[in-house]
N, C-alpha and C positions, 0 to 999 in steps of 0.2 A: 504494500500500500504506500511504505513513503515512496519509495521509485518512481510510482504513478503520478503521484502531488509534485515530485522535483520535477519531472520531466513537464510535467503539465505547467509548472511555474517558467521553465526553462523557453519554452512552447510559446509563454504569452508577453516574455521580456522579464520577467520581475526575476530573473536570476541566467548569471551567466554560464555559460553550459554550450552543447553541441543541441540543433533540435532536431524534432521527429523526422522534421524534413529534410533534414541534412544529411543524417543519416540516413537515412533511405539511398536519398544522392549519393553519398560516398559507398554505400554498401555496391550499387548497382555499379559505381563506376569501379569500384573492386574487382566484380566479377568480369564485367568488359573487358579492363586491362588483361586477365590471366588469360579469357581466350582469346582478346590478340597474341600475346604469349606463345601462345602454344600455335598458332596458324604459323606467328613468326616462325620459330623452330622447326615447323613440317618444313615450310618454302626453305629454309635453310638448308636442311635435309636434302630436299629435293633437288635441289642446286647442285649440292654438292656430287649426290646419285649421277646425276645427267651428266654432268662438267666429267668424270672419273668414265662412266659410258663412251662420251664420246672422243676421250684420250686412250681408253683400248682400243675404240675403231680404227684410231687415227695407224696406231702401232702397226695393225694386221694388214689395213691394207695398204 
């Protein structure tokens, strides 16, 4: 119950704090950044897969 009352008090200005809304904000931009993250990493991957590919082709023929 107090959590509710700080958070609510935080909510309407009468104390300084992070609000509901912020949080929300920051949680959702949390999770966006991690799956750029990991997109980053595949494409990384993948670069590097291809690039290594096509230095064997080059080799053989």
């Amino acid at each position: 119950m107090r959590n509710w009352t700080k958070q609510q008090q935080i909510d309407t200005g009468k104390r300084q704090g992070t609000t509901t809304d912020e949080r929300e904000e920051l949680n959702r931009l949390r999770r966006e950044n991690k799956v750029l993250k990991e997109e980053r990493e595949v494409l990384r991957k993948a670069t590097a897969f291809f690039a290594s590919e096509e230095n064997n082709t080059r080799r053989r023929g």
